[in-house]
C-alpha angles and dihedrals in degrees: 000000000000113000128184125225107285080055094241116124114252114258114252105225112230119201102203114180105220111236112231122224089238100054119100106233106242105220081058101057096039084058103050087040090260102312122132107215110046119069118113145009094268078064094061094034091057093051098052087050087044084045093055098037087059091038081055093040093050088052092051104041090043082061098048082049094052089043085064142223104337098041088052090055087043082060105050097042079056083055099045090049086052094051096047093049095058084041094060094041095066095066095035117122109201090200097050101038078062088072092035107060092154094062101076091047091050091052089059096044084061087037083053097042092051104052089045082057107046096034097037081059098046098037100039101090089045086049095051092043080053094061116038101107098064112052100196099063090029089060075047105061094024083064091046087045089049093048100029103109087049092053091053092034087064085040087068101038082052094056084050093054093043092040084058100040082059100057113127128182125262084017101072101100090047093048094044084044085058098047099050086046084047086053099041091054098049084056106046091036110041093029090059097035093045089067093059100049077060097046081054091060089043091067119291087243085078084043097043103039094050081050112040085047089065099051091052087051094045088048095036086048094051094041101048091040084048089060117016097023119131122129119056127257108203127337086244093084117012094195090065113095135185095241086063093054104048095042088047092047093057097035084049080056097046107051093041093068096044098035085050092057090047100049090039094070097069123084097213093059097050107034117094120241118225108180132030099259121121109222125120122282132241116185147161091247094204133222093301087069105043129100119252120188133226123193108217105215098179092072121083125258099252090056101122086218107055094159135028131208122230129188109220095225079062089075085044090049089048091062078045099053091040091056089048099046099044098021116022093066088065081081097065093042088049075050092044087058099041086062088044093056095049093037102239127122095218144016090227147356092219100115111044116243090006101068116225138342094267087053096062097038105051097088082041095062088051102050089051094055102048088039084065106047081043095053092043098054113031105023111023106074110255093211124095103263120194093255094051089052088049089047089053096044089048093055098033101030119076117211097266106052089036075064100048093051089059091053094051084044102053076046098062096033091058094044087058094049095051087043095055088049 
C-alpha cells in the first residue's frame, strides 16, 4: 500500500452520475421490450388494488347518484373538506402550530366564511322555492339571502382582525406564509368545486357525464400506457406515454357520445332541480333530449338499420369528451409538479393504489368547471324565461311588494285587454 507522506491513503476520487427522477432505467425497459409500465409483478399487484379501489369508488359514487341532488352536493362538500384537510397538512409545522393554537381555529373560520359564500350564492334561490309556503321561515330566509355577502363580507374582515391579532414575533414569515396557503386553497378548492355543486342543479346529467369522462380517461390512460406504452409523454410525470394519451384520448370520444345518449333517456338525470327536496323529478326534458333521426343512404336496401337515432346533447358531449381527453389532463400534471416541488409521491393514502382525495380529483376540478361555462353559454338559453324573472322576484322581492306587483300587473294586463277589444 503506497502512502504519502502524512501516512493516509489517497482518496480515490469516485464520479457518480446522478440518476434523475424522470429517466427510465435501461435495464427496465430492455426487459419489458421498451414499455414503461410493465416490468415487474408490483406492477401487476398495484393494478389489481387500483382496480378494486375504482370497482369500490364507482359503487359507492352510482348510489349517491341514484339518492339525488342534495346527496350528490353532500358529497362533494365531504370531498372538498377532505381536500382541504391533505392540502393544509403539507405546509403544517407541528413545532410551530404549538406556539400557534389560534391557527387551526382561524383556518376553519375562513374554511367556514367561504362555504357560507359560494354555497349561500348557489343554493339561495332553491332555498327560497323550498319555503314559500310557509311565510314565517320564508321572511326569514329572504332576510339571510338579502344580507347574505355582508354577512360574509364581516366574516372576513373578522378572520383579518383575528389573523393580526395573532401575530406573534419571530413567527411572522411562517404565519403570513399560512394564511396565503389558507387563501390559495379556498380559492383553488371552493372556486372549482362551486361550479359543480351548480352543474348538479342544473340537472346531474351536466354533473355525471364531466365526471364520469374523466374516470373513463384516467382508466383508458393507465390501461393503454400498462400495456402499449412506450414513448414518454412530459417529464412531469415519467409514467405518462404517449400511447396513453392518444388511446385515452379516443376511447374518452367515444364514450362521451354514447354515454351521453344513455344517460340522456332518464328524467331524474336531466331535469333541473329548483329547490332543495328530494323527490323524484318529472320534467319536459327539452330538445336537447330528444331524439332526432338520420337516415343513413349510403347503406343497401337490404341493411336491417337503415336510420339511427341521436340525441342533440350527444354533439355537445363530443366538445366535453374532447376537453377531458387533450386538456383536462394538464390538471394532474399541474398536480404531478406540485408533489414534485414539495417531494411527496402522493397527497393521501386514503384510497388504496390511487394516493389521496386531491389525486383523484385534480383533472375533476377542471372539467367542472369547463362543463359549466360550456353548458351557460352554448347549451342553457341566454334569454329571460318566465321561470328565471319569478326566481328573481322570490329571492329580491319582499311579500308585500311580490304582492303589489301582482297587483300592477293584473292592472296593465287588464288595460290591454279592454284596449284590444
Amino acid at each position: 500500500m503506497n502512502k504519502d507522506l502524512g501516512g493516509s491513503t489517497p482518496a480515490t476520487p469516485k464520479l457518480r452520475r446522478r440518476k434523475h427522477s424522470n429517466e427510465i432505467p435501461s435495464d427496465i425497459s430492455k426487459s419489458n421490450g421498451g414499455h414503461l409500465l410493465v416490468d415487474n409483478n408490483s406492477k401487476y399487484k398495484s393494478m389489481w388494488i387500483r382496480t378494486y379501489s375504482t370497482i369500490w369508488m364507482i359503487g359507492g359514487f352510482a348510489f349517491i347518484i341514484y339518492m339525488g341532488h342534495l346527496y350528490i352536493c353532500a358529497m362533494v362538500i365531504v370531498i372538498q373538506i377532505l381536500m382541504a384537510r391533505e392540502l393544509f397538512n403539507l405546509l403544517r409545522k407541528i413545532r410551530e402550530d404549538r406556539h400557534l393554537p389560534e391557527t387551526y381555529q382561524l383556518n376553519k373560520h375562513f374554511f367556514f366564511t367561504a362555504m357560507l359564500f359560494v354555497y349561500g350564492r348557489i343554493l339561495s334561490p332553491r332555498l327560497v322555492n323550498t319555503v314559500t309556503s310557509d311565510k314565517v321561515l320564508y321572511k326569514l330566509v329572504s332576510n339571510l339571502i338579502k344580507y347574505h355577502m355582508v354577512i360574509c363580507y364581516f366574516l372576513y374582515i373578522a378572520g383579518i382582525i383575528w389573523f393580526i391579532l395573532t401575530l406573534k414575533k419571530k413567527m411572522y414569515k411562517y404565519q403570513f406564509g399560512q394564511f396565503a396557503w389558507t387563501h390559495m386553497i379556498l380559492i383553488v378548492v371552493f372556486t372549482q368545486s362551486s361550479f359543480t355543486v351548480a352543474n348538479i342543479f342544473e340537472g346531474i346529467f351536466w354533473f355525471l357525464l364531466p365526471a364520469s369522462l374523466i374516470v373513463i380517461n384516467d382508466i383508458a390512460a393507465y390501461l393503454f400506457g400498462f400495456f402499449f406504452g412506450r414513448t414518454p409523454l412530459i417529464k412531469l410525470s415519467p409514467k405518462k406515454t404517449w400511447e396513453g394519451f392518444i388511446g385515452a384520448s379516443v376511447a374518452t370520444i367515444v364514450s362521451a357520445f354514447l354515454l351521453a345518449n344513455f344517460l340522456g333517456q332518464f328524467e331524474w338525470l336531466t331535469c333541473p332541480r329548483k329547490d332543495l327536496s328530494t323527490g323524484w323529478l318529472h320534467c319536459d326534458p327539452g330538445p336537447l333530449f330528444k331524439p332526432e333521426h338520420y337516415r343513413l343512404p349510403w347503406f343497401p336496401d337490404w341493411f336491417p338499420w337503415k336510420e339511427i337515432s341521436i340525441l342533440p346533447v350527444q354533439w355537445h358531449a363530443l366538445w366535453l369528451g374532447l376537453f377531458a381527453s387533450i386538456i383536462a389532463p394538464f390538471g394532474g400534471f399541474f398536480a404531478s409538479g406540485f408533489k414534485r416541488a414539495f417531494k411527496i409521491k402522493d397527497f393521501g393514502d386514503s384510497i388504496p393504489g390511487h394516493g389521496g382525495i386531491t389525486d383523484r380529483m385534480d383533472c375533476q376540478m377542471v372539467m367542472a368547471v369547463f362543463a359549466y361555462i360550456y353548458h351557460q353559454s352554448f347549451v342553457k338559453s341566454q334569454s329571460f324565461s318566465v321561470e328565471t324573472i319569478v326566481e328573481q322576484i322570490l329571492v329580491n322581492l319582499t311579500f308585500e311588494e311580490q304582492i303589489d306587483l301582482y297587483r300592477r300587473l293584473g292592472e296593465i294586463l287588464q288595460e290591454r285587454g279592454t284596449s284590444s277589444w
